[in-house]
C-alpha positions in Angstrom: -14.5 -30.2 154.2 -11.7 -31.4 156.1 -10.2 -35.1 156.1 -8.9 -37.1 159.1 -5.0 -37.3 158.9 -2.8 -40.5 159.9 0.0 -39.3 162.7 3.1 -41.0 163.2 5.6 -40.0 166.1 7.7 -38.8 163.7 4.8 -36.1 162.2 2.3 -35.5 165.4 4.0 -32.8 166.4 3.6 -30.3 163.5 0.4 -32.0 162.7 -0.7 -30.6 166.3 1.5 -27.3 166.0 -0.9 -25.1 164.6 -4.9 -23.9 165.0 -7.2 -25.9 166.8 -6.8 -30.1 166.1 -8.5 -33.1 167.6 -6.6 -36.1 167.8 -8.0 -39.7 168.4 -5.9 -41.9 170.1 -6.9 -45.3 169.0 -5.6 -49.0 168.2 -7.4 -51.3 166.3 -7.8 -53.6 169.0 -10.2 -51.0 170.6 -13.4 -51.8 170.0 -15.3 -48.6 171.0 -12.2 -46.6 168.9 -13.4 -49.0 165.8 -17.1 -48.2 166.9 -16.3 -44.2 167.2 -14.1 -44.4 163.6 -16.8 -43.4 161.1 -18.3 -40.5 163.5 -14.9 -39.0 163.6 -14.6 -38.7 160.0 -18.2 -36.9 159.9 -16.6 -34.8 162.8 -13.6 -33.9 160.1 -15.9 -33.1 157.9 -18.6 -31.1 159.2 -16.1 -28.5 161.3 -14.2 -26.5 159.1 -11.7 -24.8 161.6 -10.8 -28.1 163.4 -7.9 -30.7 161.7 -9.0 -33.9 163.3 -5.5 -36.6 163.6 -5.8 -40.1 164.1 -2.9 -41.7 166.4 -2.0 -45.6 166.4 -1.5 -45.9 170.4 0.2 -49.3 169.0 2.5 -47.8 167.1 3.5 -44.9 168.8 3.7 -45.6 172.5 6.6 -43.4 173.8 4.5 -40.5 172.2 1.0 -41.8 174.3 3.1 -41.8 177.5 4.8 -38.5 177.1 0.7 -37.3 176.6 -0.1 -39.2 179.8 -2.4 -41.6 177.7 -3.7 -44.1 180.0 -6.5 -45.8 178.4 -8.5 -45.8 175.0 -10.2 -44.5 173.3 -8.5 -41.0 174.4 -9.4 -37.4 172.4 -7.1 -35.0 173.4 -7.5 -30.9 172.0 -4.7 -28.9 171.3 -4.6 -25.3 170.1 -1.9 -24.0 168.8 0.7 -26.8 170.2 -0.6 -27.3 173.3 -3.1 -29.7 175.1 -6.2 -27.7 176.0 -8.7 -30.2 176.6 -9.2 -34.2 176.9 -11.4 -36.9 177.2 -11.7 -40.7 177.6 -13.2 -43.8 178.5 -14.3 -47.0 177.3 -18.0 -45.5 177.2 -17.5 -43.3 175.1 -20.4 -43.0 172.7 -20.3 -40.2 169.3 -22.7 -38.6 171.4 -20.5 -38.2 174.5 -18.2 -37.3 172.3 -20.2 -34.7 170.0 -21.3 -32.9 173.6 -17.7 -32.8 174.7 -16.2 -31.3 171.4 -19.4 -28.9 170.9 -18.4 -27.4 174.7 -14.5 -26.9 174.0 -15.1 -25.4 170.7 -17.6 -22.9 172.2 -14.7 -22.4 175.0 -12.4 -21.9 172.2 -14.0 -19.2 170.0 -14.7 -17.3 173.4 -10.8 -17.3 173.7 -10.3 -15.9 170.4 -13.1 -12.9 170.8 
């Protein structure tokens, strides 16, 4: 059972350097990122081979602009270092959201067979 894990700009990048990690982008004055919080930490602790990272658009907004953030909430995939997958939108629901993970992590393991 995994936990979600607080990014800064200073640690994103080896938070995101290794395996496969989802990271919600969020700021407290989100309210569908405060409505999605507690479905994200099922999410960290129901799939094992994903590290799920929580990112304070607030406090890190060079680091949302260099990853082309444009709006909130924002989930973004990266394997390995690298983006893979994204998605966003204020109607975002956990079950939007369950659908879109339980595609890329299919997608995923098919790239590792």
């Amino acid at each position: 059972m995994g936990s979600v894990v607080d990014a800064t700009k200073e640690t994103f990048d080896d938070l995101v350097s290794s395996g496969l990690v989802l990271v919600d982008v969020w700021a407290e004055s989100c309210r569908p990122c405060v409505a999605l919080a507690p479905r994200v930490e099922e999410i960290a602790a129901a799939v094992a081979e994903l590290t799920v990272v929580k990112l304070d658009a607030a406090k890190a907004r060079r680091l949302c602009m260099a990853h082309e953030v444009r709006g909130l909430p924002t989930f973004l995939l990266f394997r390995d270092g690298a983006e893979v997958a994204r998605i966003t939108g204020t109607s975002m629901t956990p079950g939007r959201l369950d659908a879109w993970l339980a595609t890329q992590l299919d997608t995923q393991h098919g790239r590792e067979q």
